[in-house]
C-alpha positions as CSV (number, residue, x, y, z in Angstrom):
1,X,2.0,-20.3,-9.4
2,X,0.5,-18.7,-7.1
3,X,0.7,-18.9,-2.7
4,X,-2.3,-20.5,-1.2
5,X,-4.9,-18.6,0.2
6,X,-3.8,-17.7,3.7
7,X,-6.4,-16.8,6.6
8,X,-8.4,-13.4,6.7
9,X,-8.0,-11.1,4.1
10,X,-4.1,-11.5,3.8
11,X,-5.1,-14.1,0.8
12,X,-5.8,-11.3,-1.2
13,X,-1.6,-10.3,-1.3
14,X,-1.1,-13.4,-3.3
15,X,0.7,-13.2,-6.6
16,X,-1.3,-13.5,-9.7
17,X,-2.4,-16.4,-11.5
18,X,-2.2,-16.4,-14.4
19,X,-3.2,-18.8,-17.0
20,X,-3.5,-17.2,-20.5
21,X,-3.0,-13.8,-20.8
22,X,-4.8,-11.4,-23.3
23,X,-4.8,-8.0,-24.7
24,X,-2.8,-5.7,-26.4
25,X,-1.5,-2.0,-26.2
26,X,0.9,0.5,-27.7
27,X,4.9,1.0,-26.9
28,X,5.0,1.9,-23.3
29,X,5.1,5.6,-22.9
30,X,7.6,7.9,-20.6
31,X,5.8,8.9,-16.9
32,X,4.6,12.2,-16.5
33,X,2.3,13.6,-14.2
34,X,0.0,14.7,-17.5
35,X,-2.8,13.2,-19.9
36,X,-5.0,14.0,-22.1
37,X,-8.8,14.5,-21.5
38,X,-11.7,14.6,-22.9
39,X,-15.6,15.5,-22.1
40,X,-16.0,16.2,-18.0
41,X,-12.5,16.4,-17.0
42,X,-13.4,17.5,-13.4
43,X,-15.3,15.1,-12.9
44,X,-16.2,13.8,-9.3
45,X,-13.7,16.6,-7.8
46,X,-14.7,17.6,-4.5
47,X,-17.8,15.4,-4.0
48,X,-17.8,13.6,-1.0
49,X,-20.5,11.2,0.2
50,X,-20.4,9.0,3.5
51,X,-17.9,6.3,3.9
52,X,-17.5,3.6,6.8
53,X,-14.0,4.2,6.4
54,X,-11.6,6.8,8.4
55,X,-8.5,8.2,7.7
56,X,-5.9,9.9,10.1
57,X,-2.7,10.9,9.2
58,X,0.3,13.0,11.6
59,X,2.4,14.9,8.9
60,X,2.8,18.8,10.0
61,X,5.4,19.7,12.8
62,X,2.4,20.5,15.4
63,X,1.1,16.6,14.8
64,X,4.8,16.1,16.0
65,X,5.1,18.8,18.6
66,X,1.3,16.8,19.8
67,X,2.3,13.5,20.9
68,X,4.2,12.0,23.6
69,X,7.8,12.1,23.0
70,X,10.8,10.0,24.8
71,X,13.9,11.2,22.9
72,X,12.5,11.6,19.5
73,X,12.2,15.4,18.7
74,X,10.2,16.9,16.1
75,X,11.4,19.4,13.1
76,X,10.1,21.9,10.7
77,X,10.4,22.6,7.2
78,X,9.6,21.9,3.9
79,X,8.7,18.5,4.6
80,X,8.7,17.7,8.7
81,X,9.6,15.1,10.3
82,X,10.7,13.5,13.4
83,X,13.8,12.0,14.5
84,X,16.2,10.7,18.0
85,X,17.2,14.1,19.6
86,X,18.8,11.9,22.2
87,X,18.7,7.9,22.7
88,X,15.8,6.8,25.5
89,X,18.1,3.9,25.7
90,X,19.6,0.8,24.0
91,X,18.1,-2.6,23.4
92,X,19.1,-5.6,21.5
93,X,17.2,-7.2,18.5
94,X,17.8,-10.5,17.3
95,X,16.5,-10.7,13.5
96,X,14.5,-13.7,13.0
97,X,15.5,-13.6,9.4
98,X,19.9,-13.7,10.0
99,X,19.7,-14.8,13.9
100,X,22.4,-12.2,13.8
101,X,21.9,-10.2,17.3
102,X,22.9,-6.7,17.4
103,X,22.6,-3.6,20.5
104,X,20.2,-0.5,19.1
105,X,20.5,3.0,20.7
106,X,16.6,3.5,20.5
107,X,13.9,6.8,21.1
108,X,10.0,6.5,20.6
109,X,7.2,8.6,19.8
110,X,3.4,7.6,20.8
111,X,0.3,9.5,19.0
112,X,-2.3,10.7,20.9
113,X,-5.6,9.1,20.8
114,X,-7.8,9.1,17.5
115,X,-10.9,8.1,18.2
116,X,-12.4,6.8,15.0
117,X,-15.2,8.5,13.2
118,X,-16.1,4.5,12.1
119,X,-15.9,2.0,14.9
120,X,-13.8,-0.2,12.5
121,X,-13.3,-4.2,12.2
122,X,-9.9,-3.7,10.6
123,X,-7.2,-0.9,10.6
124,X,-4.3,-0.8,8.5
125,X,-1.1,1.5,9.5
126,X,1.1,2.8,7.0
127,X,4.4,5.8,7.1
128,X,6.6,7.0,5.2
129,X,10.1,7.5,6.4
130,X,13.9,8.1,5.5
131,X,16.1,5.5,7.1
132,X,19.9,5.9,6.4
133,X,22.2,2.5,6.8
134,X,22.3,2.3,10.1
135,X,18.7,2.5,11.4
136,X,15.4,1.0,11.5
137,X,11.9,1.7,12.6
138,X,9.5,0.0,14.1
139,X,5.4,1.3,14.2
140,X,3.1,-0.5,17.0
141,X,-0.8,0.4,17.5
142,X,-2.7,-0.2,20.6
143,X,-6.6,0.3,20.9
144,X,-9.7,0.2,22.7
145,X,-12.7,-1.5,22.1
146,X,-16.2,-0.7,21.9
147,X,-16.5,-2.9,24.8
148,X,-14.1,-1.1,27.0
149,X,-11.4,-3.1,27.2
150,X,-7.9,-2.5,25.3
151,X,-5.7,-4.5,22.9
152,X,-2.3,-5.1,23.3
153,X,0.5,-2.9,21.8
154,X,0.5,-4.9,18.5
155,X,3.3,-4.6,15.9
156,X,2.7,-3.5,12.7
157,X,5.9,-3.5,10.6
158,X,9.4,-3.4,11.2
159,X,11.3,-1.3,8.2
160,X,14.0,-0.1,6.7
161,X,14.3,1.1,3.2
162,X,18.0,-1.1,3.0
163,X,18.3,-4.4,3.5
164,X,21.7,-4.4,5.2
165,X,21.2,-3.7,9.1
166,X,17.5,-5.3,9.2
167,X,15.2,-7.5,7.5
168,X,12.1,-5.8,6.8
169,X,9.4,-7.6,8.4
170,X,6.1,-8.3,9.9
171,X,5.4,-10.3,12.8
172,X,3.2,-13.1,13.0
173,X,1.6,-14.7,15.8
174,X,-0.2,-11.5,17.6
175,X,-3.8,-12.0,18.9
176,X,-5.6,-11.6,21.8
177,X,-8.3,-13.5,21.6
178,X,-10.7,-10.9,20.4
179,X,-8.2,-9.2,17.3
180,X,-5.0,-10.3,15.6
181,X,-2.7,-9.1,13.2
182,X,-2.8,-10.9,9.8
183,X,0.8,-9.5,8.3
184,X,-0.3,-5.8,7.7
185,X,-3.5,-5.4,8.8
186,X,-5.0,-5.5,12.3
187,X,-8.4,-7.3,12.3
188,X,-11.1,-7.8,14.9
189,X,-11.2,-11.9,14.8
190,X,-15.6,-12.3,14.3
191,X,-16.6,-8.8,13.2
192,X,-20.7,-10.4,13.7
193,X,-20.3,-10.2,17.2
194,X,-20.7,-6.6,17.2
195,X,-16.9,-6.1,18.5
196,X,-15.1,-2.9,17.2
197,X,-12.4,-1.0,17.7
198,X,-13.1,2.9,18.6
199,X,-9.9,4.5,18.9
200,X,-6.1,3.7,18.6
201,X,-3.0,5.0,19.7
202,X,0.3,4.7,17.3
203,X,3.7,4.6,18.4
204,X,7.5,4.5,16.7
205,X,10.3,3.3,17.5
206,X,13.7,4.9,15.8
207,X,16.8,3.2,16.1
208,X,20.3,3.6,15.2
209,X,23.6,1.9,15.8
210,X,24.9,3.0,19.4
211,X,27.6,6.1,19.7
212,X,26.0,7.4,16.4
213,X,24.5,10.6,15.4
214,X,22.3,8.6,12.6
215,X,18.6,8.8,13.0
216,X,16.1,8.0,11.0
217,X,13.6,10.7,9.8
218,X,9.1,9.9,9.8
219,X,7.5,12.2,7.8
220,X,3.9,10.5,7.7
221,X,2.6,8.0,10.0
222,X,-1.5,7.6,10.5
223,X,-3.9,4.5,9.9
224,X,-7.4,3.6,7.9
225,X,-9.8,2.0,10.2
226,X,-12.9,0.7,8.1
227,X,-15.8,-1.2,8.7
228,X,-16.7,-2.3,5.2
229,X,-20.1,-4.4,5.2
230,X,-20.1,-8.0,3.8
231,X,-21.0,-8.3,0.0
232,X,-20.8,-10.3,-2.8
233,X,-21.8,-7.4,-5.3
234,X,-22.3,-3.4,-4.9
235,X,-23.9,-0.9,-6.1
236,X,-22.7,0.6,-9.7
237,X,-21.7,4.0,-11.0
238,X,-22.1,6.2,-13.0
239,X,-19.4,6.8,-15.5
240,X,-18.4,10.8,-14.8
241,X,-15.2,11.3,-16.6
242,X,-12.4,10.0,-20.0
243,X,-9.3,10.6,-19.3
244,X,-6.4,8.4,-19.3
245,X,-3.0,9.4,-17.6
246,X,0.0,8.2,-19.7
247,X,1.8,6.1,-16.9
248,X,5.0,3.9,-17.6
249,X,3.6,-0.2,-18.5
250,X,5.9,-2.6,-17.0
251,X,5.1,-6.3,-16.9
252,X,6.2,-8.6,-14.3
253,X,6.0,-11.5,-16.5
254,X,8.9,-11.0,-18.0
255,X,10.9,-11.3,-15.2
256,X,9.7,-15.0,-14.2
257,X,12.7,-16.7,-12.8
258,X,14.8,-13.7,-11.7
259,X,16.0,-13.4,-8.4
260,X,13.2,-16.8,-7.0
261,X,14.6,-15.2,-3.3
262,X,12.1,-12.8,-3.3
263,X,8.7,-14.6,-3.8
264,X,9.4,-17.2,-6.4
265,X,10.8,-14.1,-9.1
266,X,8.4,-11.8,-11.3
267,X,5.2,-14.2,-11.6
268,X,4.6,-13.0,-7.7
269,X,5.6,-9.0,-8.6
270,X,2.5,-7.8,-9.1
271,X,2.9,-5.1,-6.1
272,X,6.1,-3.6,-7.0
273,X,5.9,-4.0,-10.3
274,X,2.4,-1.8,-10.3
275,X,4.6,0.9,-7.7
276,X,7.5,1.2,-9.9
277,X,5.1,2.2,-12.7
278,X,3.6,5.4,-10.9
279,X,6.7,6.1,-8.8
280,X,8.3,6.7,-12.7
281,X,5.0,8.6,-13.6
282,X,5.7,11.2,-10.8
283,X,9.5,11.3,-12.0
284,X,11.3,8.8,-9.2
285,X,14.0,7.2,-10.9
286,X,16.6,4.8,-9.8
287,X,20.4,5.4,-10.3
288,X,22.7,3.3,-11.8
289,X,24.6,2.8,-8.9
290,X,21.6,1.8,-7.5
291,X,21.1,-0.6,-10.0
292,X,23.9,-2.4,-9.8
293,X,23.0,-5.6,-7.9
294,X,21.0,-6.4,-10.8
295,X,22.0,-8.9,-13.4
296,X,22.7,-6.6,-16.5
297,X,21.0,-8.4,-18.6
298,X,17.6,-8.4,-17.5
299,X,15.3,-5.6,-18.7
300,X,13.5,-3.2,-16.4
301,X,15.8,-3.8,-13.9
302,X,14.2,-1.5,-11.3
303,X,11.1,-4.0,-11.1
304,X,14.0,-6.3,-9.4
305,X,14.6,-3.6,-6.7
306,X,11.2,-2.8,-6.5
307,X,10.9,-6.0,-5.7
308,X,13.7,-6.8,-3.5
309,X,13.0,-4.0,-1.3
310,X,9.7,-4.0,-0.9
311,X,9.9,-8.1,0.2
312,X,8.9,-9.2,3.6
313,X,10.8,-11.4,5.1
314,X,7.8,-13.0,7.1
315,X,4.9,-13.2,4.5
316,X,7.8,-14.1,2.1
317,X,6.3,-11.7,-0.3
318,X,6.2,-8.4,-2.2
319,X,2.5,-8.0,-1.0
320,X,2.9,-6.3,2.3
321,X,1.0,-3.0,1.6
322,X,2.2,-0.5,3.9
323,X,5.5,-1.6,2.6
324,X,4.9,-0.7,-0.6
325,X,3.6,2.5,0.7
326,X,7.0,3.2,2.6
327,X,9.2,2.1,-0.7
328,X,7.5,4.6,-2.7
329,X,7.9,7.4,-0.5
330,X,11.8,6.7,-0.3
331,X,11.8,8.6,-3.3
332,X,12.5,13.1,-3.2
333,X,9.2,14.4,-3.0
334,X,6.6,11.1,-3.0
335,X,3.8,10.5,-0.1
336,X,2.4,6.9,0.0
337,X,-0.5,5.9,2.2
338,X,-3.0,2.9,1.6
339,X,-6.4,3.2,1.7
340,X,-10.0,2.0,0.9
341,X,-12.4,4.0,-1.7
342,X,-16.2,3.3,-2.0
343,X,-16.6,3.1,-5.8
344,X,-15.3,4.1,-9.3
345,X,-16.2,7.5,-8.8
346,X,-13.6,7.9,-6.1
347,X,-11.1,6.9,-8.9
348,X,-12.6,9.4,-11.1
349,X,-11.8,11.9,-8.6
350,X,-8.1,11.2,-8.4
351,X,-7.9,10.7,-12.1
352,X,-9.1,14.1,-12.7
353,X,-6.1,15.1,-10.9
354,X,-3.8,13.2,-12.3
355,X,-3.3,10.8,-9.4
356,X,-3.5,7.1,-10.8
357,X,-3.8,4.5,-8.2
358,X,-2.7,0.9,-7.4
359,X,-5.8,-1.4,-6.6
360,X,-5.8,-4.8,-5.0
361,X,-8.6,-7.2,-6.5
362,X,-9.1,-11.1,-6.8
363,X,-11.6,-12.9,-9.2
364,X,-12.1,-16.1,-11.7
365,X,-11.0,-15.9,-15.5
366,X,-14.8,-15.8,-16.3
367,X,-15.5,-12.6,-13.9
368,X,-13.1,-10.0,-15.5
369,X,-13.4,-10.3,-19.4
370,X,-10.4,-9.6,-21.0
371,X,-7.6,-10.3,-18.1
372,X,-7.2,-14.5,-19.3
373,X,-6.6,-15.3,-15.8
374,X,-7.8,-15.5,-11.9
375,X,-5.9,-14.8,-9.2
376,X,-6.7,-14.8,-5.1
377,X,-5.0,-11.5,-5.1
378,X,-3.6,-9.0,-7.7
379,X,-2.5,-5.6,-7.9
380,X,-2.9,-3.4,-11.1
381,X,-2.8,0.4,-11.7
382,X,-6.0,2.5,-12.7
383,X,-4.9,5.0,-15.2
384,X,-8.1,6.1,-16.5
385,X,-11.5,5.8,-18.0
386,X,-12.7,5.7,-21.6
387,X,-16.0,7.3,-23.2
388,X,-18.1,4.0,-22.4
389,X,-16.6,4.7,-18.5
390,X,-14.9,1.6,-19.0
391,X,-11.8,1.3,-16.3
392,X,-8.1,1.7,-18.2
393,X,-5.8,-0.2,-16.2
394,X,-1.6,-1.5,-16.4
395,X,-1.8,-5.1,-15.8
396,X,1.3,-5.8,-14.7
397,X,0.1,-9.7,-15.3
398,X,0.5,-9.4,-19.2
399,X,3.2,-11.1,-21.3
400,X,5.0,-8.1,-22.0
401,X,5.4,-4.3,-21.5
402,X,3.3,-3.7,-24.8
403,X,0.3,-5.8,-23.3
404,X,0.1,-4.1,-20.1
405,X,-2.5,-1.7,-20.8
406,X,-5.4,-3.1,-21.0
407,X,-9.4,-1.8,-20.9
408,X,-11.9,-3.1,-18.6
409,X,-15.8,-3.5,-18.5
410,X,-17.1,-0.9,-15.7
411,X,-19.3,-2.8,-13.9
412,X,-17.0,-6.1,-13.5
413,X,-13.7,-4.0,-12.3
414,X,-16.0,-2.3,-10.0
415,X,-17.5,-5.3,-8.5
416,X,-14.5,-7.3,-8.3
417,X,-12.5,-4.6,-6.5
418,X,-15.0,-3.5,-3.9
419,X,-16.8,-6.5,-2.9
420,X,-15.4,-8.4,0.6
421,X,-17.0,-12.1,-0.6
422,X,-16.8,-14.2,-3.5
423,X,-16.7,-17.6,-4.3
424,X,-13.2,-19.4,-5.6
425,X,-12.8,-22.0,-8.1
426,X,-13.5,-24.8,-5.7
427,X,-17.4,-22.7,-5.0
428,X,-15.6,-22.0,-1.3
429,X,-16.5,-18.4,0.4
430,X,-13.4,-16.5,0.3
431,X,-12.6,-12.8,1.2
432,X,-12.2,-10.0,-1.5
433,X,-10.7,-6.9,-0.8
434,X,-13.5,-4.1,0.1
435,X,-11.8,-1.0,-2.0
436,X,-8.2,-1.3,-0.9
437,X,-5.7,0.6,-3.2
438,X,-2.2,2.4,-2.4
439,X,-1.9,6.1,-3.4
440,X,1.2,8.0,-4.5
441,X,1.3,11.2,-5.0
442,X,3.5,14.5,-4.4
443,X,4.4,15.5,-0.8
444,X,3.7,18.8,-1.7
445,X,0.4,18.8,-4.1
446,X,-1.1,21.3,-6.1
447,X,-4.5,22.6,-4.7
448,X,-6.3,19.9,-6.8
449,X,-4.6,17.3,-5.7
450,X,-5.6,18.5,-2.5
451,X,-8.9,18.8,-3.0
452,X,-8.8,15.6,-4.2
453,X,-7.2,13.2,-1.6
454,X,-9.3,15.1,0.9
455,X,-12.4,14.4,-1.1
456,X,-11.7,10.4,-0.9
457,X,-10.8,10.8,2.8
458,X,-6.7,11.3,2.6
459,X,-5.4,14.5,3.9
């Protein structure tokens, strides 16, 4: 079923495990970016309270124009970016994944400092980026220490949106002694000591086949650093707000067995299959061209792309969050980043305008009435919040499309998501996940949208 628990907090990217799955819910309805509301519809909008977590993002062309730039150059617009002006010069790249072994033209951007507003014990880099066949990215961070010395320039992902030049990956095998890299996330190896990291530096890498005028195109690239304290339990809230969002329900159950190349097939899907869902709620779609790798008869077949490229070829999953991040925002007019929030409230806030989000939580059977399973690490979409402030969520981990939505009891969603211990089936300490979620939401939003993601930290 599911992967074994690996090291650090990368256990929590496992699939789902499910055992027996209940619930039950209406025909899944089409995704808009509209619900229906009831009681205090604004609630939690624009309250902000401390948060050991920080957030910076560059996005506008003077974040572009503001870093240190060797052959990328930056442009304005609707929606700007950066790309190669002119090569810096070519390297090769042997994939791990093909040992194929292949020359890249190649130009590089490198952010300026961020010093973080929370000395942080793990930071996790996300972007989102247009990559035509024919290019690649790679992202890297680089840090100081609140002992003065620096880390190395560690990698953080290397993607493209295709599968066909690259194998998306992350790198293993990065630590110096004091942090190291666990897939995604960049983690200061015995947080007790008192070690943190105080500031960063990002940098990209574009490439593109040599004697080409391809390029690929970054339109957000930033990091969350957080310093989340250890607990087995938090503090509750108090419900603020009903409404539910009406947000496509697809299960990944029913895909068990379907393409086993990509994580053992849908019983590990739990990522993309909880993307695809509010990628469709803001209107992304998939063409039928697109499509067309997939076996025609198996339904939902844009869970199996979600899937397939989404996948990292080093985990060997569909887990890898900035990856998710990045798959999502391949699509006209989406924004991904991940993230940590501090409590259901937060949630609130985004519900209220109409931003669902994708949470990552692990638990036993016993802890989450209702779900019929435990899992070291599952993703599901919050979609709103009944009278009772009880959480609405599309578990992708239900035996079909009809079951996915499912209601869950306030103060056990709560816990389960935000806590960073908790005991396994075996009565072993393990990690949970401390808040983390993806959000999606329009490139260009409204004001409240705005007001929103800035009130839970994401600008």
């Amino acid at each position: 079923m599911s992967r074994a628990e690996l090291p650090s907090r990368r256990s929590l990217l496992a699939a789902a495990v499910v055992t027996a799955v209940a619930g039950s819910a209406g025909p899944a309805s089409a995704g808009t970016p509209t619900g229906h509301a009831t009681a205090t519809d604004t609630a939690g909008v624009g309250r902000t309270a401390a948060r050991p977590v920080d957030n910076r993002s560059w996005t506008s062309y003077t974040d572009w124009r503001g870093g240190t730039a060797v052959g990328t150059r930056a442009v304005a617009g609707v929606r700007p970016g950066l790309l190669i002006a002119r090569p810096a010069g070519t390297a090769d790249y042997t994939d791990p994944h093909t040992g194929r072994t292949a020359a890249w033209e190649y130009a590089t951007w490198t952010s300026p400092v961020h010093r973080l507003r929370v000395p942080a014990t793990e930071v996790i880099a996300s972007w989102n980026a247009h990559t035509p066949a024919g290019t690649w990215l790679q992202t890297e961070l680089k840090g100081t220490y609140s002992d003065g010395t620096d880390t190395p320039w560690y990698v953080t992902g290397r993607w493209a949106a295709g599968d066909q030049d690259i194998r998306r990956t992350s790198v293993d095998d990065q630590s110096d002694g004091k942090s190291s890299i666990w897939t995604d996330t960049f983690s200061v190896d015995d947080a007790a000591s008192g070690l943190r990291l105080v500031s960063y530096r990002l940098r990209l890498t574009l490439y593109r086949r040599p004697g080409t005028r391809l390029t690929p195109t970054v339109w957000r690239l930033g990091a969350m650093g957080s310093d989340i304290p250890d607990r087995f339990t938090v503090p509750a809230s108090a419900p603020g707000l009903t409404k539910e969002l009406i947000v496509p329900r697809y299960s990944q159950e029913i895909h068990k067995g379907q393409y086993p190349e990509y994580d053992n097939g849908g019983e590990a899907w739990c990522s993309p299959t909880s993307s695809q869902m509010i990628i469709e709620y803001w209107g992304g779609r998939l063409t039928e061209e697109q499509l067309s790798w997939v076996d025609p008869s198996y339904a939902d077949p844009q869970i199996c792309h979600a899937a397939r490229y989404t996948f990292d070829h080093q985990y060997e999953g569909c887990g890898n969050w900035p990856f998710n991040a990045a798959y999502a925002a391949t699509f006209d007019g989406l924004a991904g980043v991940v993230t940590r929030l501090g409590s259901l409230t937060d949630l609130e806030t985004l519900i209220a305008a109409g931003i669902p989000a994708i949470t990552s939580q692990s638990f036993l059977a016993e802890e989450l009435t209702g779900a019929g399973y435990g899992t070291s690490g599952h993703l599901m979409t919050v979609i709103g919040f009944t009278a009772d402030g009880d959480v609405i969520a599309n578990d992708p981990a239900s035996d079909d499309n009809a079951a996915v939505r499912r209601v869950y009891r306030r103060r056990e969603w709560e816990n389960i998501w935000l806590r960073t211990k908790r005991y396994n089936a075996s009565g072993k300490v393990v990690s949970g996940t401390g808040g983390v979620c993806y959000l999606y939401f329009p490139a260009r939003p409204t004001p409240r949208q705005r007001k929103a993601l800035a009130a839970v930290g994401v600008r």
